[in-house]
N, C-alpha and C positions, 0 to 999 in steps of 0.2 A: 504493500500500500504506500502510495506518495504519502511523503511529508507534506505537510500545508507551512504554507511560505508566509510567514508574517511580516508584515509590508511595518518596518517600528516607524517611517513617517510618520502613518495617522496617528501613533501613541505618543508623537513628541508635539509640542506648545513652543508657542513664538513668543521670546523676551525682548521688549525694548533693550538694547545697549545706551547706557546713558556714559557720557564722557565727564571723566572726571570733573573735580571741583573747580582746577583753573579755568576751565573753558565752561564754566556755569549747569556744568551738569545737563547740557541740552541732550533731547536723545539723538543719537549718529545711525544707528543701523538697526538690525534685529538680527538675533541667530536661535534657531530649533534645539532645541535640547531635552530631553526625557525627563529630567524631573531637575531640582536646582541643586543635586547634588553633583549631577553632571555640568553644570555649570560652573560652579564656584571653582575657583581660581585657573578658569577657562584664557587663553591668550586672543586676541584678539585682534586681527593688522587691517588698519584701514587707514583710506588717504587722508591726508589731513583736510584735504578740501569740503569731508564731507562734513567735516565737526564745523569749518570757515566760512564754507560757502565762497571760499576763493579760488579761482583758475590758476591764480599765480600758484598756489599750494600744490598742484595736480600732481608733481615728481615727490611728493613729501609724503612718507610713510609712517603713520604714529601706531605704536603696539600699546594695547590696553589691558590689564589684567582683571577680571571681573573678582571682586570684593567683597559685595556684600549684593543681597537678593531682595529687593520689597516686592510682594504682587507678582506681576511681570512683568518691572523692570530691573535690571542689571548692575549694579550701580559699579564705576574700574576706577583704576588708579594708573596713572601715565608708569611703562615700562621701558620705554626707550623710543625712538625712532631712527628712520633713516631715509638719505636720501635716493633716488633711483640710479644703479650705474652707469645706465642708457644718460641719463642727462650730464653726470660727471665727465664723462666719454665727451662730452660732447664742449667744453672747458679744455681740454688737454689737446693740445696742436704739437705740430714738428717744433724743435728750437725752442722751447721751453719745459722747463722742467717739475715735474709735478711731485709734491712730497706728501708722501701720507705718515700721519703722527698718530699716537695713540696714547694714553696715560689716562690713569686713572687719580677724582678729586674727589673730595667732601665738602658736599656745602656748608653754610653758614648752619642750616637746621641739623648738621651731622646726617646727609641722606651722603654714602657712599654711592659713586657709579663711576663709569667708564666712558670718556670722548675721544672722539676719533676725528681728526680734522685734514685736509685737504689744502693746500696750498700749490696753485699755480704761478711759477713767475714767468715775467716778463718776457725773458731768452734764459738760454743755458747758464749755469752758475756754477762754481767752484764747489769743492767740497769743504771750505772752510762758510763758504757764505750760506749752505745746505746746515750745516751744524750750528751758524747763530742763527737760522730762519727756526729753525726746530727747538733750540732753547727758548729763544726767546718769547712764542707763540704758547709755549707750554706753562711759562713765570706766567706769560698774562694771564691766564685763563684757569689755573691756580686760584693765583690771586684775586681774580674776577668772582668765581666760583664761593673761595672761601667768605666771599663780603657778603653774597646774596643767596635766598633762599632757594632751595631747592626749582619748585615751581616759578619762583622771577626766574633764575637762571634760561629755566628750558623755554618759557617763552620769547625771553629774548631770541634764543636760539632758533625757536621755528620758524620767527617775523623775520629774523634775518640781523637782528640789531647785535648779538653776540660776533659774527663773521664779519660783519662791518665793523666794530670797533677792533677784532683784533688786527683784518687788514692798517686801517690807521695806526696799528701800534709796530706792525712788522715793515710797512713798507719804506723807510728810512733807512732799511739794512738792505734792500734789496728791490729795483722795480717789480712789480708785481700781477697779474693777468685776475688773480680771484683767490677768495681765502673762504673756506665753507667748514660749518663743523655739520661733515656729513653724517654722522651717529652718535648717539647716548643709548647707555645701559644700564640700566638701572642693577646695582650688585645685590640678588636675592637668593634668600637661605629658605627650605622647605622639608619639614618632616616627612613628606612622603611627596613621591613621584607628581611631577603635575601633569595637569592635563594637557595633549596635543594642540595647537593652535591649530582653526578652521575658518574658512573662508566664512565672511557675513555679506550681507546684502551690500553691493556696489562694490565690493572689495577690486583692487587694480593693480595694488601694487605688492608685490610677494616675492621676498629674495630667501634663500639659505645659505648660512652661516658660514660652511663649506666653499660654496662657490664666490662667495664675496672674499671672505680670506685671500682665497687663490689670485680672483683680479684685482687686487690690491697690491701683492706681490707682483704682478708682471708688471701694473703699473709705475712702481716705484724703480 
């Protein structure tokens, strides 16, 4: 006798995702899930644009971790972002040299995490002008970080006002094409295994871990 095929769509319910507190908790998406135990500390990648309502945001990738459950909706906490490599690719020309940095800060509220920044310059440069572009980007943003809270930080970061002031701070050592702090990551600890990240309504932008490493290295 056939087994009968239980279809679990019709047994899962759709949650508003609401985005975190700095961006006012508005709701961003919806994702299916069986009950809210499958949910809770569920990952969550969606464009930034869809939290913004900005076109400018469309290459900007924000990860969301869901938190806490009222009803159905979802309520997350900002886990990192990123931006797309198709657009960084497209930043990086012949006779200029691109440097990717990476270091981990704490901010003012003691939230640890990890950025990862991008510096295009102008034409080719030496390897001593490579080692004070990299120092020096790394003091600021330190320093930037340790003054201000968690949440100031990354929106600066998303609007773009983080990569703007550190360009002004680097380009003195060296002409320069673009300065992006293309990733944050939030550094998180868990008693038990978390759950896979899955695609939500509108999602567009989706990289692995692996494959970004990799072109990160060729690109440097």
């Amino acid at each position: 006798m056939a087994k009968k095929v239980v279809d679990t769509w019709k047994s899962k319910s759709w949650y508003a995702v609401m985005a975190p507190k700095v961006f006012n908790e508005a709701k961003v998406s919806e994702v299916p899930a069986l009950d809210e135990e499958h949910l809770m500390n569920r990952v969550i990648n969606i464009p930034l644009k869809e939290i913004t309502r900005d076109l400018a945001h469309m290459y900007i990738s924000v990860r969301l971790r869901v938190t806490e459950i009222k009803g159905k909706s979802a309520y997350t906490k900002f886990i990192g972002h990123s931006i797309a490599r198709e657009y960084l690719h497209t930043l990086v020309r012949s006779r200029r040299d691109a440097l990717y940095i990476v270091f981990d800060a704490v901010s003012k509220d003691e939230v640890e995490f990890r950025v990862k920044v991008l510096i295009v310059t102008a034409h080719n440069c030496s390897s001593a002008q490579k080692t004070a572009l990299r120092n020096k980007v790394v003091d600021f943003l330190k320093n930037k970080i340790a003054r201000e809270p968690f949440g100031q930080f990354i929106q600066g970061v998303l609007y773009g006002k983080a990569s703007t002031e550190a360009y002004g701070a680097l380009k003195k050592l060296v002409p320069l094409r673009r300065v992006e702090v293309y990733k944050t990551e939030l550094k998180e600890v868990f008693d038990v295994a978390e759950n896979q990240a899955v695609p939500t309504a509108g999602q567009e932008v989706q990289k692995t871990q692996a494959a970004e490493e990799t072109a990160e290295a060729a690109g440097e």
